[in-house]
mmCIF file of the N, C-alpha and C atoms, coordinates in Angstrom:
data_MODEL
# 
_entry.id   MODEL 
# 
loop_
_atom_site.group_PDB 
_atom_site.id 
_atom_site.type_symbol 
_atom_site.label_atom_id 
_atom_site.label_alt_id 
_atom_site.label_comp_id 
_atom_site.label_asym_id 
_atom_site.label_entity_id 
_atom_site.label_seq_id 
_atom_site.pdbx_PDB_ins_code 
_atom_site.Cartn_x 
_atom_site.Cartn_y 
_atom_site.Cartn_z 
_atom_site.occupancy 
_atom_site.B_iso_or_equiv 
_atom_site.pdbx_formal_charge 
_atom_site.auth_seq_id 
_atom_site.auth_comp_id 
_atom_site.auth_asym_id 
_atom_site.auth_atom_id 
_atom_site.pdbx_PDB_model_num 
ATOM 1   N N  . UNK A 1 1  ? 91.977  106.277 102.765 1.00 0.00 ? 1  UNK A N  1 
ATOM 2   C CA . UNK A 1 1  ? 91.944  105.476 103.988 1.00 0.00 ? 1  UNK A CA 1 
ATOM 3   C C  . UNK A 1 1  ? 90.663  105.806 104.754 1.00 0.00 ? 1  UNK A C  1 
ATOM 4   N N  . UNK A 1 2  ? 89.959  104.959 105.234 1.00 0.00 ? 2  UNK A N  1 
ATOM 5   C CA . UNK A 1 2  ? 88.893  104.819 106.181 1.00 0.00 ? 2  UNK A CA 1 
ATOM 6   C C  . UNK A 1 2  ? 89.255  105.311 107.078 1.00 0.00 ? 2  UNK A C  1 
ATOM 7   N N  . UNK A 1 3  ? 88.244  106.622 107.707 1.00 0.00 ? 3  UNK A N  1 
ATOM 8   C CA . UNK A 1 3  ? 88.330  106.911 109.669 1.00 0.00 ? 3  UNK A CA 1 
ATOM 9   C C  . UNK A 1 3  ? 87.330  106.004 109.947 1.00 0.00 ? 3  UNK A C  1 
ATOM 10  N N  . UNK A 1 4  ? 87.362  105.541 111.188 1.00 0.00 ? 4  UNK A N  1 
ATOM 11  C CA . UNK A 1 4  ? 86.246  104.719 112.096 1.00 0.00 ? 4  UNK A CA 1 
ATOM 12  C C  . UNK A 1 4  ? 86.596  105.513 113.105 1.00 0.00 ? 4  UNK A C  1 
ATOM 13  N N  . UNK A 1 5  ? 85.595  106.433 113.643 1.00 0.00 ? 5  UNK A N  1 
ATOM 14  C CA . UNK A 1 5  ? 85.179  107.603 114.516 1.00 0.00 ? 5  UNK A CA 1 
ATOM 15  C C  . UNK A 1 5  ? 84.533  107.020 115.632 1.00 0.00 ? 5  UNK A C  1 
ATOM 16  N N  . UNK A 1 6  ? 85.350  106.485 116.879 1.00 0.00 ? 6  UNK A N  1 
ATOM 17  C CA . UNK A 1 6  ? 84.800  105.474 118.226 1.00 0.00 ? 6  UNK A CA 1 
ATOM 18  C C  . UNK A 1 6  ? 83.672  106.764 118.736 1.00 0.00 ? 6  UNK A C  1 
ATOM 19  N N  . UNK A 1 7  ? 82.883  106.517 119.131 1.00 0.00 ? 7  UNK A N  1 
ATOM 20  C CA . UNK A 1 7  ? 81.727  106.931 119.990 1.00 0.00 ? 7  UNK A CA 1 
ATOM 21  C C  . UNK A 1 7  ? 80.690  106.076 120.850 1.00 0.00 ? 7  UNK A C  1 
ATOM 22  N N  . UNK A 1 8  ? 79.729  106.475 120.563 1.00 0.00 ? 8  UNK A N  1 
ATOM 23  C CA . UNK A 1 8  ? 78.488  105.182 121.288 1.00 0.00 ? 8  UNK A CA 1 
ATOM 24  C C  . UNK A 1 8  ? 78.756  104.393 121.213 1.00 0.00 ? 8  UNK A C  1 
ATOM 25  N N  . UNK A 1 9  ? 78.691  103.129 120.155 1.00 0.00 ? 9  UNK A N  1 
ATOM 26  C CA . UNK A 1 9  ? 78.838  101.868 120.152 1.00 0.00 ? 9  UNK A CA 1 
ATOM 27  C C  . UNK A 1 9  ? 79.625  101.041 120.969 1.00 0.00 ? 9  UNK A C  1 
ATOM 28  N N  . UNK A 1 10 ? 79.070  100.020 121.063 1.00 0.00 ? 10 UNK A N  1 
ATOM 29  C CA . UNK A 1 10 ? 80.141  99.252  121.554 1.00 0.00 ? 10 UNK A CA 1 
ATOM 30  C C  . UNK A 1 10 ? 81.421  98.866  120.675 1.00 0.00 ? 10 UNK A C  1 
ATOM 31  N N  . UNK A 1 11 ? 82.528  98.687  121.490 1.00 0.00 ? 11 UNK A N  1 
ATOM 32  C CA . UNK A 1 11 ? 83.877  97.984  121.195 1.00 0.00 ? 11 UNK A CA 1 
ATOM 33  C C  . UNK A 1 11 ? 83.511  97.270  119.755 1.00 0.00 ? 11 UNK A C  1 
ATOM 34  N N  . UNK A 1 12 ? 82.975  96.149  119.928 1.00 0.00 ? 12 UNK A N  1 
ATOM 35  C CA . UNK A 1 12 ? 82.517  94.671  118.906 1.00 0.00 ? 12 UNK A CA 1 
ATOM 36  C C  . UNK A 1 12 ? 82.081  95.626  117.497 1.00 0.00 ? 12 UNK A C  1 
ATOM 37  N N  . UNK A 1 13 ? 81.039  96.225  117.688 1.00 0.00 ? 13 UNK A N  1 
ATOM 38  C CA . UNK A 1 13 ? 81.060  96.927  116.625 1.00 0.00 ? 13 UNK A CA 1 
ATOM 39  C C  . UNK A 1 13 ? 82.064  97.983  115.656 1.00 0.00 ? 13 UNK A C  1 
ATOM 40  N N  . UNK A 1 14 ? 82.608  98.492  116.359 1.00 0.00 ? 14 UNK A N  1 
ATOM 41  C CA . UNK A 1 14 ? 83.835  99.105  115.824 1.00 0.00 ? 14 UNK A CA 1 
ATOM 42  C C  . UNK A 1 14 ? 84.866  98.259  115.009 1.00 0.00 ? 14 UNK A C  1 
ATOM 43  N N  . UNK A 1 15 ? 84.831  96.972  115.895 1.00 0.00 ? 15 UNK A N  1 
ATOM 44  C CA . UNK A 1 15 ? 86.177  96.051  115.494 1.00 0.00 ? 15 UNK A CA 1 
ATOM 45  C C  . UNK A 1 15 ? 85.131  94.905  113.894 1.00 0.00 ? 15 UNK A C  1 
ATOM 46  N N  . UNK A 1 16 ? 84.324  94.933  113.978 1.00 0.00 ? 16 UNK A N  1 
ATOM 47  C CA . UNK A 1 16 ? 83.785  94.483  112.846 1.00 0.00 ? 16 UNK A CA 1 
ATOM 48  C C  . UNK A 1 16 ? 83.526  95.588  111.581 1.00 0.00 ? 16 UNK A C  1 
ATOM 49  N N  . UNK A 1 17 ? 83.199  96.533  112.178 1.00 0.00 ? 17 UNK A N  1 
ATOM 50  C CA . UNK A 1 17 ? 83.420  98.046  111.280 1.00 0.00 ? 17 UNK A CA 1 
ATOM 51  C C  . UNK A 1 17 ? 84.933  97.923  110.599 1.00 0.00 ? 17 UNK A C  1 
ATOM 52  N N  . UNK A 1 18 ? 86.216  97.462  111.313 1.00 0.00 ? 18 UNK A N  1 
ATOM 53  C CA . UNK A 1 18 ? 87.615  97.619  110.593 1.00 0.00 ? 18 UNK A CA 1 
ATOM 54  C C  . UNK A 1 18 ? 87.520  96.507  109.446 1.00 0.00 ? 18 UNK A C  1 
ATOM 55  N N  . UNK A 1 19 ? 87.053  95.552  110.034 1.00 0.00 ? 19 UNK A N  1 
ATOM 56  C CA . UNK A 1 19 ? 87.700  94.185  109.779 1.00 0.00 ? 19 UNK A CA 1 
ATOM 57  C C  . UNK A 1 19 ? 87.469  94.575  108.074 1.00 0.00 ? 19 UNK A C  1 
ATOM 58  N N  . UNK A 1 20 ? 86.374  95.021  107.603 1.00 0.00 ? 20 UNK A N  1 
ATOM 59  C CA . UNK A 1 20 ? 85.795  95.573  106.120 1.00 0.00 ? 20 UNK A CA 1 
ATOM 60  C C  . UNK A 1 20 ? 86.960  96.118  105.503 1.00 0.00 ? 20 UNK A C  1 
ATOM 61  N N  . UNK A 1 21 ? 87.634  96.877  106.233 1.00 0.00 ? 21 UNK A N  1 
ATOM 62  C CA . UNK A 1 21 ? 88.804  97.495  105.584 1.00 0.00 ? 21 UNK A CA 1 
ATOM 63  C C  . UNK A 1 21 ? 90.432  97.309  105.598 1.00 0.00 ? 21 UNK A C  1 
ATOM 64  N N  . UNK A 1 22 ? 91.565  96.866  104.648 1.00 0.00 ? 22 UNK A N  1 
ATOM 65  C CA . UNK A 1 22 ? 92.534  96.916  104.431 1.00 0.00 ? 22 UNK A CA 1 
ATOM 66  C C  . UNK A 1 22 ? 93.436  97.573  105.151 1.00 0.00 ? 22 UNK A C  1 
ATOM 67  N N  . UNK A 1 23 ? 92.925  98.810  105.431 1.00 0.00 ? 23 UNK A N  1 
ATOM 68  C CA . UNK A 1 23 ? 93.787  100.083 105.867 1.00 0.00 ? 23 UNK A CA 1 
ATOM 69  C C  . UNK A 1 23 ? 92.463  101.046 106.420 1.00 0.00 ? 23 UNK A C  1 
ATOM 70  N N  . UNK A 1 24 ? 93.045  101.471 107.664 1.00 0.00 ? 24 UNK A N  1 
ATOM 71  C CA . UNK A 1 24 ? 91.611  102.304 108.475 1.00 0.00 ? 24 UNK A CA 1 
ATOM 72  C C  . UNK A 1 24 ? 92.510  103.119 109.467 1.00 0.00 ? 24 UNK A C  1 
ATOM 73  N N  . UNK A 1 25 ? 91.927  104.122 109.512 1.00 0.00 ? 25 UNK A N  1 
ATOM 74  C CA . UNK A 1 25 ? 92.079  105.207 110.948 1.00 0.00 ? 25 UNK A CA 1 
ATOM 75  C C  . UNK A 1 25 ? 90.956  104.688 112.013 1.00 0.00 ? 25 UNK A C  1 
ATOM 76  N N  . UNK A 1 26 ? 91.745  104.190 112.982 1.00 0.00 ? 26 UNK A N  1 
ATOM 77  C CA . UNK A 1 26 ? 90.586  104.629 114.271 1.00 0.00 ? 26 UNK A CA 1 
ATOM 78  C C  . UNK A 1 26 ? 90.982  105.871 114.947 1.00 0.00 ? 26 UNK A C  1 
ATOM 79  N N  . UNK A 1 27 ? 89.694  106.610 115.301 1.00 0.00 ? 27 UNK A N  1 
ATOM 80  C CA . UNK A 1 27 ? 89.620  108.314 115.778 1.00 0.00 ? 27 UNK A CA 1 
ATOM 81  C C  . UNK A 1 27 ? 89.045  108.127 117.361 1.00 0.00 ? 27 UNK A C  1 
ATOM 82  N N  . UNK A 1 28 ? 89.719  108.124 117.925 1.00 0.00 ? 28 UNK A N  1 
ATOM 83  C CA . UNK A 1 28 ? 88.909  108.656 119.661 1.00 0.00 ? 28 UNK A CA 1 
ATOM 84  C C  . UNK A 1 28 ? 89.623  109.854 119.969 1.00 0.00 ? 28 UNK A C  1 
ATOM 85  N N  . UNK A 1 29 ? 87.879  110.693 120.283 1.00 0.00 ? 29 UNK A N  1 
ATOM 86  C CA . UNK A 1 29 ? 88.119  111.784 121.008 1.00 0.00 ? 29 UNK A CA 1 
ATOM 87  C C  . UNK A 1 29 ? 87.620  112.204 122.891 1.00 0.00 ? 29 UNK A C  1 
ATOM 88  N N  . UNK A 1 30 ? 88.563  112.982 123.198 1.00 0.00 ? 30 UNK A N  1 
ATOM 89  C CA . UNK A 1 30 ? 88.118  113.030 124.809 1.00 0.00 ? 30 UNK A CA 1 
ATOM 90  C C  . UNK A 1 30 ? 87.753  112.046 125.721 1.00 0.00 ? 30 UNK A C  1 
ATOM 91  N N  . UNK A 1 31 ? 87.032  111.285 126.102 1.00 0.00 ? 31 UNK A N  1 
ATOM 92  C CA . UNK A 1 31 ? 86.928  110.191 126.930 1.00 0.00 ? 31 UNK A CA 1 
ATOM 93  C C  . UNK A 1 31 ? 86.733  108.872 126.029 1.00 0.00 ? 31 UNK A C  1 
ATOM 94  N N  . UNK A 1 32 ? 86.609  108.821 124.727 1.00 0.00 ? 32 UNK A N  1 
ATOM 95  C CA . UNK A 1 32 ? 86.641  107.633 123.539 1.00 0.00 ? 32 UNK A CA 1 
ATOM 96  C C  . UNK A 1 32 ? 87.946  107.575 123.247 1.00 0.00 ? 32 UNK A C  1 
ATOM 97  N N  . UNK A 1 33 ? 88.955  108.142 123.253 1.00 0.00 ? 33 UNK A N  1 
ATOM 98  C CA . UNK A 1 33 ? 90.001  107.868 123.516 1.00 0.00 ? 33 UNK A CA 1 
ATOM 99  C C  . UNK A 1 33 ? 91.008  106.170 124.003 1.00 0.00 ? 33 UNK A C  1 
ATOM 100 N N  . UNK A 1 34 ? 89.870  106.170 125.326 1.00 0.00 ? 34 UNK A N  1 
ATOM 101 C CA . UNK A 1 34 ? 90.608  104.484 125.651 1.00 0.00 ? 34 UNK A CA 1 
ATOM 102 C C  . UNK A 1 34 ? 89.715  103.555 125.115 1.00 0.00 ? 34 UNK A C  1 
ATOM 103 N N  . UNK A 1 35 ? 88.380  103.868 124.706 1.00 0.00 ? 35 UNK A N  1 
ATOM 104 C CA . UNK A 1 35 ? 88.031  102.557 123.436 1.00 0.00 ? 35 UNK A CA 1 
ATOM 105 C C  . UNK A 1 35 ? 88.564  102.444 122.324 1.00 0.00 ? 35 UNK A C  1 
ATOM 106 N N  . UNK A 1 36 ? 88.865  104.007 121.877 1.00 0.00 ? 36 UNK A N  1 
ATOM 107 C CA . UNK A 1 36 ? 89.629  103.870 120.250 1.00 0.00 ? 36 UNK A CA 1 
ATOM 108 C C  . UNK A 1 36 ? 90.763  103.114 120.781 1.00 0.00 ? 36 UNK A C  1 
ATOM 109 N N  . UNK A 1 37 ? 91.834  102.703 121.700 1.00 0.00 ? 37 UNK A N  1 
ATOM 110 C CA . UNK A 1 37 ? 92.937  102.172 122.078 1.00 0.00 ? 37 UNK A CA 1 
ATOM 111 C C  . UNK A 1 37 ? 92.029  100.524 122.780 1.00 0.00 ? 37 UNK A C  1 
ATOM 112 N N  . UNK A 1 38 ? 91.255  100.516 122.655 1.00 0.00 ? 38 UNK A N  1 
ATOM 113 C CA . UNK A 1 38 ? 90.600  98.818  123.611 1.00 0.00 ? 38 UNK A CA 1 
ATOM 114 C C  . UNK A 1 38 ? 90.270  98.804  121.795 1.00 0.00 ? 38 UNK A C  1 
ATOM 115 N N  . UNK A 1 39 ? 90.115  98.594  120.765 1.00 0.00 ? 39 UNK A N  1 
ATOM 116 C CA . UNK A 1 39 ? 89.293  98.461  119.405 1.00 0.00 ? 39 UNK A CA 1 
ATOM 117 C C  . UNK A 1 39 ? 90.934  98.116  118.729 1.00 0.00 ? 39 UNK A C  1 
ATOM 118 N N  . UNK A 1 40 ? 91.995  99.161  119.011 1.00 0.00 ? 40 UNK A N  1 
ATOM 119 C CA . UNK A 1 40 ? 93.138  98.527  118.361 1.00 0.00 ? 40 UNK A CA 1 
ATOM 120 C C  . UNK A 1 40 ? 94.039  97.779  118.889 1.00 0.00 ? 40 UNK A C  1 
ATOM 121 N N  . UNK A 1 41 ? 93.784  97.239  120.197 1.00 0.00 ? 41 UNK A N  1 
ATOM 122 C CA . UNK A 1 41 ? 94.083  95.674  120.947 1.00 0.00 ? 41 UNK A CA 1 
ATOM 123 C C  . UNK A 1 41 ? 93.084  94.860  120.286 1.00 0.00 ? 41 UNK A C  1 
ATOM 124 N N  . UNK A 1 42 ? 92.249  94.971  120.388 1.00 0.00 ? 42 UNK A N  1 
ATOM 125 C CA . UNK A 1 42 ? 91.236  93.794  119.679 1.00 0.00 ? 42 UNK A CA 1 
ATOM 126 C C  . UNK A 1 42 ? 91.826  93.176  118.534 1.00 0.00 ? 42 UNK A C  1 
ATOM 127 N N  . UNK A 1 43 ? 92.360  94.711  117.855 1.00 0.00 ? 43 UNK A N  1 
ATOM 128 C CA . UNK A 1 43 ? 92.291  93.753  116.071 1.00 0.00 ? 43 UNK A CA 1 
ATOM 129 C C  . UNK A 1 43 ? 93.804  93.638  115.977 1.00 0.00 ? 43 UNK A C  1 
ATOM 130 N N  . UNK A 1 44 ? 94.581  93.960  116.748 1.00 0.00 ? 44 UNK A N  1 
ATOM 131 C CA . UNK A 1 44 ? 96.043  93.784  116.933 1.00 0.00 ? 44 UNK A CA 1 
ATOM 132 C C  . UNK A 1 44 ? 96.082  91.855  116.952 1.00 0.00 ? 44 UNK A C  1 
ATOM 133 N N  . UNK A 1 45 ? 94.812  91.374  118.018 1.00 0.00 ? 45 UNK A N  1 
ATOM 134 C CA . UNK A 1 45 ? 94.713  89.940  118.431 1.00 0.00 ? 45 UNK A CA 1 
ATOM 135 C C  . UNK A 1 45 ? 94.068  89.432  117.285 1.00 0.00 ? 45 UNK A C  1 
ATOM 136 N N  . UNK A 1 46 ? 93.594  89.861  116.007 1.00 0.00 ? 46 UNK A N  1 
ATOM 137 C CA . UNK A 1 46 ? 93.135  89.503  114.916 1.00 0.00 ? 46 UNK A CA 1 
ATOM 138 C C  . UNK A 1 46 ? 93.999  89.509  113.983 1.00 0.00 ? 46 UNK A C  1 
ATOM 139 N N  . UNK A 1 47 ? 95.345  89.857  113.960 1.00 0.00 ? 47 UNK A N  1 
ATOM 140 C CA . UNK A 1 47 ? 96.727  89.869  112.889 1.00 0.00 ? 47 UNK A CA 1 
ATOM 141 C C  . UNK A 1 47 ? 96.809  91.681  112.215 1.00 0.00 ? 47 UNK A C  1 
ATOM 142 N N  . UNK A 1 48 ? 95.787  92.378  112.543 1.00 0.00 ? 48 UNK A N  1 
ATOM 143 C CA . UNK A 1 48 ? 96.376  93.374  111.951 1.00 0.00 ? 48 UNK A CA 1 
ATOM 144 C C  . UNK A 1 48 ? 97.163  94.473  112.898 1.00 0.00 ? 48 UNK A C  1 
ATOM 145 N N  . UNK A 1 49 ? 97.904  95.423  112.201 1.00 0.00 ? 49 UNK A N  1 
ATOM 146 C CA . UNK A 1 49 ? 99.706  95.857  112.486 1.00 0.00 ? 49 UNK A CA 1 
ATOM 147 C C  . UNK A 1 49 ? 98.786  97.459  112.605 1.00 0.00 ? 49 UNK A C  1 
ATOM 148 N N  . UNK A 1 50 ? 99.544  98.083  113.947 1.00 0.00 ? 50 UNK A N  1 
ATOM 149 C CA . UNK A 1 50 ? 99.654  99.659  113.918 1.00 0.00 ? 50 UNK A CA 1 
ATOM 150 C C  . UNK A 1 50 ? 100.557 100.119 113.284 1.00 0.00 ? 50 UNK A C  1 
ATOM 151 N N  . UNK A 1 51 ? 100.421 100.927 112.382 1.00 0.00 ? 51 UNK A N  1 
ATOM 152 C CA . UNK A 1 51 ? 101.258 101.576 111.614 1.00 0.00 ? 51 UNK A CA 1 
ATOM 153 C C  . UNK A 1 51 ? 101.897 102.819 111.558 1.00 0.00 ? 51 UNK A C  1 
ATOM 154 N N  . UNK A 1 52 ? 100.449 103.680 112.751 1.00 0.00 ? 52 UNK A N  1 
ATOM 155 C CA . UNK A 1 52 ? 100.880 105.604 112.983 1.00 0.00 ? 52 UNK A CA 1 
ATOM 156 C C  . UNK A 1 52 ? 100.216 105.574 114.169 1.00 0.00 ? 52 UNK A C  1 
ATOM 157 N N  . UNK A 1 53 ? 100.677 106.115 115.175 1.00 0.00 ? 53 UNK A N  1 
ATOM 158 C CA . UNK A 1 53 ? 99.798  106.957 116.013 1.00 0.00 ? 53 UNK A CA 1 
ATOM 159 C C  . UNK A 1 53 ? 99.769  108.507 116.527 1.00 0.00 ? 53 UNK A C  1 
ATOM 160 N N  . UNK A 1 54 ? 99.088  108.919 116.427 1.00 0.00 ? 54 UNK A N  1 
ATOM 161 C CA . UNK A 1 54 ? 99.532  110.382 116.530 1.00 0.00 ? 54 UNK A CA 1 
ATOM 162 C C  . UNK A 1 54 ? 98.169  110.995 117.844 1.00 0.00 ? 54 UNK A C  1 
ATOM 163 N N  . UNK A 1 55 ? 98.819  112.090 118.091 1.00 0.00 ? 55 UNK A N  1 
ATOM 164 C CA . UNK A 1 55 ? 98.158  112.234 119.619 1.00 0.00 ? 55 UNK A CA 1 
ATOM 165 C C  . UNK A 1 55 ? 97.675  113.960 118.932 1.00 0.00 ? 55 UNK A C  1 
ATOM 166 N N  . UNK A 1 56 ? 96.559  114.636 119.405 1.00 0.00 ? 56 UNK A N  1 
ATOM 167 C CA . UNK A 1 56 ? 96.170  115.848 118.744 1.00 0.00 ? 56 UNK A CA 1 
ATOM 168 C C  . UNK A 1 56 ? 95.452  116.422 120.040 1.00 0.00 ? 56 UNK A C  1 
ATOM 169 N N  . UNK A 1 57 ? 95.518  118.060 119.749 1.00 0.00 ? 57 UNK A N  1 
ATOM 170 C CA . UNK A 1 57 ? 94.290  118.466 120.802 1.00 0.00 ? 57 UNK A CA 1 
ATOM 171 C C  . UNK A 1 57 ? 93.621  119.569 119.584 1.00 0.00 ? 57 UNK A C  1 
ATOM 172 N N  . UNK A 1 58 ? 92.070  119.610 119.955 1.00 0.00 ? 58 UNK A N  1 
ATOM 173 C CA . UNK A 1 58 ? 91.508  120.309 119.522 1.00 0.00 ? 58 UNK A CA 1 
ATOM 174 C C  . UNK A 1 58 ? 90.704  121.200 120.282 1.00 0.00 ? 58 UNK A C  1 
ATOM 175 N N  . UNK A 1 59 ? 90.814  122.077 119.891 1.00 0.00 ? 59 UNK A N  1 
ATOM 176 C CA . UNK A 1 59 ? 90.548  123.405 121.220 1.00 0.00 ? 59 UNK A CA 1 
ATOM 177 C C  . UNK A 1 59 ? 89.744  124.520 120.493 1.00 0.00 ? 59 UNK A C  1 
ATOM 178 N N  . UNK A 1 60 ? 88.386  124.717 121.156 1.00 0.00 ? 60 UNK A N  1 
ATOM 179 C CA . UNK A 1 60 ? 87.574  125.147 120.726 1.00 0.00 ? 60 UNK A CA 1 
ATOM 180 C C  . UNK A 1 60 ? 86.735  126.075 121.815 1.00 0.00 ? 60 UNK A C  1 
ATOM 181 N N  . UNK A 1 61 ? 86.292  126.943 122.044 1.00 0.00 ? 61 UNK A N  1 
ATOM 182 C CA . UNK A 1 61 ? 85.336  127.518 122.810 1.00 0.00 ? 61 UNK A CA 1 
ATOM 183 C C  . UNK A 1 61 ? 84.015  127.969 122.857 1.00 0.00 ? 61 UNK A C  1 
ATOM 184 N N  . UNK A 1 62 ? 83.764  127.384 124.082 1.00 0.00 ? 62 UNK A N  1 
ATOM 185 C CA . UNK A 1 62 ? 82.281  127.495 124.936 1.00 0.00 ? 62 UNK A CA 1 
ATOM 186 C C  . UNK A 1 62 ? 82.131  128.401 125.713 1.00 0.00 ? 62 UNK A C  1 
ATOM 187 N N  . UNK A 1 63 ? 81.038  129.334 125.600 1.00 0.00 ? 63 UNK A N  1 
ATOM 188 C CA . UNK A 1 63 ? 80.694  130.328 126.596 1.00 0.00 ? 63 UNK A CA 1 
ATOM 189 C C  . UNK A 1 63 ? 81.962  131.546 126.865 1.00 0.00 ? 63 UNK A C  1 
ATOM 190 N N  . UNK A 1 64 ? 82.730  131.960 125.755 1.00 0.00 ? 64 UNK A N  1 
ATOM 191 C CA . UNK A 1 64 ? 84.095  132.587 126.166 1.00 0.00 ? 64 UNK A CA 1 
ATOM 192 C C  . UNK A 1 64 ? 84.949  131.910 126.933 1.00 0.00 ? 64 UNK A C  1 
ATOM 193 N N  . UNK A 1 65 ? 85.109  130.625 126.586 1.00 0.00 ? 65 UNK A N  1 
ATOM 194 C CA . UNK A 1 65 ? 86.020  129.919 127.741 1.00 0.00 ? 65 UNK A CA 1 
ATOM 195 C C  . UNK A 1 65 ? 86.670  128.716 126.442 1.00 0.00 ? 65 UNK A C  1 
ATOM 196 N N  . UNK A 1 66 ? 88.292  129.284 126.422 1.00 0.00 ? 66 UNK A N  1 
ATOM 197 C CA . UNK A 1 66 ? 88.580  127.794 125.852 1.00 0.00 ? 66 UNK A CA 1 
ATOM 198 C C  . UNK A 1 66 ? 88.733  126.579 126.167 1.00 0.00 ? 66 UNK A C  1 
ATOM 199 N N  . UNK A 1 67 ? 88.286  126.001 125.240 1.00 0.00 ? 67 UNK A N  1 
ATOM 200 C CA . UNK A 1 67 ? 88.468  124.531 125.907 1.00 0.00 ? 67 UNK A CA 1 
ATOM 201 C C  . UNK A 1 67 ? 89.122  122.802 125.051 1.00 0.00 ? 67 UNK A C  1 
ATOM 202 N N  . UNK A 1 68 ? 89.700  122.755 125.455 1.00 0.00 ? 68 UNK A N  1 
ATOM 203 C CA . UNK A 1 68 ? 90.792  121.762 124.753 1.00 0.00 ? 68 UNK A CA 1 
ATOM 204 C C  . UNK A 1 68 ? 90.215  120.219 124.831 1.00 0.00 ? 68 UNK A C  1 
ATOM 205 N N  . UNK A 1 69 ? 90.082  119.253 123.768 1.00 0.00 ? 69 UNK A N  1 
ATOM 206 C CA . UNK A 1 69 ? 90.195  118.250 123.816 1.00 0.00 ? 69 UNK A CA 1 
ATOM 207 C C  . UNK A 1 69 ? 90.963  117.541 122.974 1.00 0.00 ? 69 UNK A C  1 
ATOM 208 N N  . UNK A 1 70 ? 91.525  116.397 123.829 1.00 0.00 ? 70 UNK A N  1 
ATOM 209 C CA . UNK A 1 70 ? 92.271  115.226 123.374 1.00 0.00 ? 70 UNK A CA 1 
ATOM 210 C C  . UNK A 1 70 ? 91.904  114.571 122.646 1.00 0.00 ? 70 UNK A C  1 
ATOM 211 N N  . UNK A 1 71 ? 92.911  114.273 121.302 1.00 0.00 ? 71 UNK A N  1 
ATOM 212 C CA . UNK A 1 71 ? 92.049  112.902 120.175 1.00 0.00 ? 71 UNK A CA 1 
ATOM 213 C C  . UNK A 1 71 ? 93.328  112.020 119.885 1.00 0.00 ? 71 UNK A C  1 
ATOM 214 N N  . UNK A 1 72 ? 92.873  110.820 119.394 1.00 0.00 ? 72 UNK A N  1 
ATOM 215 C CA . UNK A 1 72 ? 93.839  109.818 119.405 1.00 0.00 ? 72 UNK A CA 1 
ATOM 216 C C  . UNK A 1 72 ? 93.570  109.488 118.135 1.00 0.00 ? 72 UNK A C  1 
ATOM 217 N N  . UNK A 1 73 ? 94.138  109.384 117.068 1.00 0.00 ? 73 UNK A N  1 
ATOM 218 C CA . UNK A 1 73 ? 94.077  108.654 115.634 1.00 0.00 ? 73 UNK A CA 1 
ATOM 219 C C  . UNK A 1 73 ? 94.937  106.905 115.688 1.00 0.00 ? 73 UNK A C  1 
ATOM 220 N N  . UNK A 1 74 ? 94.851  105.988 115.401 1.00 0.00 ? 74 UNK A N  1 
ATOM 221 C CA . UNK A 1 74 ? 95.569  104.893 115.504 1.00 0.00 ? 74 UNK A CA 1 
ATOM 222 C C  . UNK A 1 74 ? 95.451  104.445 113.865 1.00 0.00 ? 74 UNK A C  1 
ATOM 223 N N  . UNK A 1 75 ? 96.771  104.664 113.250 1.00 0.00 ? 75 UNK A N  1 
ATOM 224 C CA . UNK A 1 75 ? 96.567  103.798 111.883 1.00 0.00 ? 75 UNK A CA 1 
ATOM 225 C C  . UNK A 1 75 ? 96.698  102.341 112.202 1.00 0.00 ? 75 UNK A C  1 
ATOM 226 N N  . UNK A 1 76 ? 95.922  101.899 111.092 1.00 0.00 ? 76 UNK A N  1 
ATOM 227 C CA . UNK A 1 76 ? 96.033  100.297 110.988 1.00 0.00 ? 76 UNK A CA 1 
ATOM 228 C C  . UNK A 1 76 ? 96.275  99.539  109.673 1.00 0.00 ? 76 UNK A C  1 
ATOM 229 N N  . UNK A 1 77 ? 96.746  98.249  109.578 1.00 0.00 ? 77 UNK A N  1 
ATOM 230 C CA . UNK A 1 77 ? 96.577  97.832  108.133 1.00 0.00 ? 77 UNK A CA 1 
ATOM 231 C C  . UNK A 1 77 ? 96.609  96.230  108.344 1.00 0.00 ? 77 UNK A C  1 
ATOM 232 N N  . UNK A 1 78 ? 95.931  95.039  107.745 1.00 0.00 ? 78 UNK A N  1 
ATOM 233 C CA . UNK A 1 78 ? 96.271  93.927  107.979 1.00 0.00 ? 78 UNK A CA 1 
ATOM 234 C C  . UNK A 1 78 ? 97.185  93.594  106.944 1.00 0.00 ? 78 UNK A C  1 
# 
C-alpha cells in the first residue's frame, strides 16, 4: 500500500497524488494533520471509501526535553 506523506504541497496535489493509486495511506503529522483530513474529504467527494484510521504519537527528544507529536494515518481505497 502507498503512504502519501501531507506536507508542503498543496491539498490538489496530494489528492491527484491518490487518485494514481487503488489503495493509499494518507500520513499527517503535527500541524499536517488537518490537511491529511481536508485531502480525505476531497477524495471521499471523488467515490473513494475510508477504510482505517488510526491516531499515533511519536515522541522524540530535543535538547533533553521530550517531545511528542501527533500523526494521523487515513486508509483509503476506491
Amino acid at each position: 500500500m502507498s503512504i502519501i506523506e501531507v506536507a508542503e504541497k498543496e491539498v490538489s496535489e496530494y489528492v491527484s497524488q491518490a487518485k494514481a493509486h487503488p489503495k493509499f495511506t494518507i500520513k499527517g503529522k503535527g500541524r499536517d494533520t488537518v490537511k491529511a483530513v481536508d485531502v480525505a474529504e476531497l477524495l471521499k467527494l471523488e467515490g473513494f471509501k475510508v477504510t482505517h484510521i488510526k491516531l499515533e504519537t511519536e515522541e522524540h527528544e530535543v535538547e533533553g526535553k521530550k517531545q511528542r507529536t501527533s500523526l494521523i494515518l487515513i486508509e483509503m481505497e476506491k
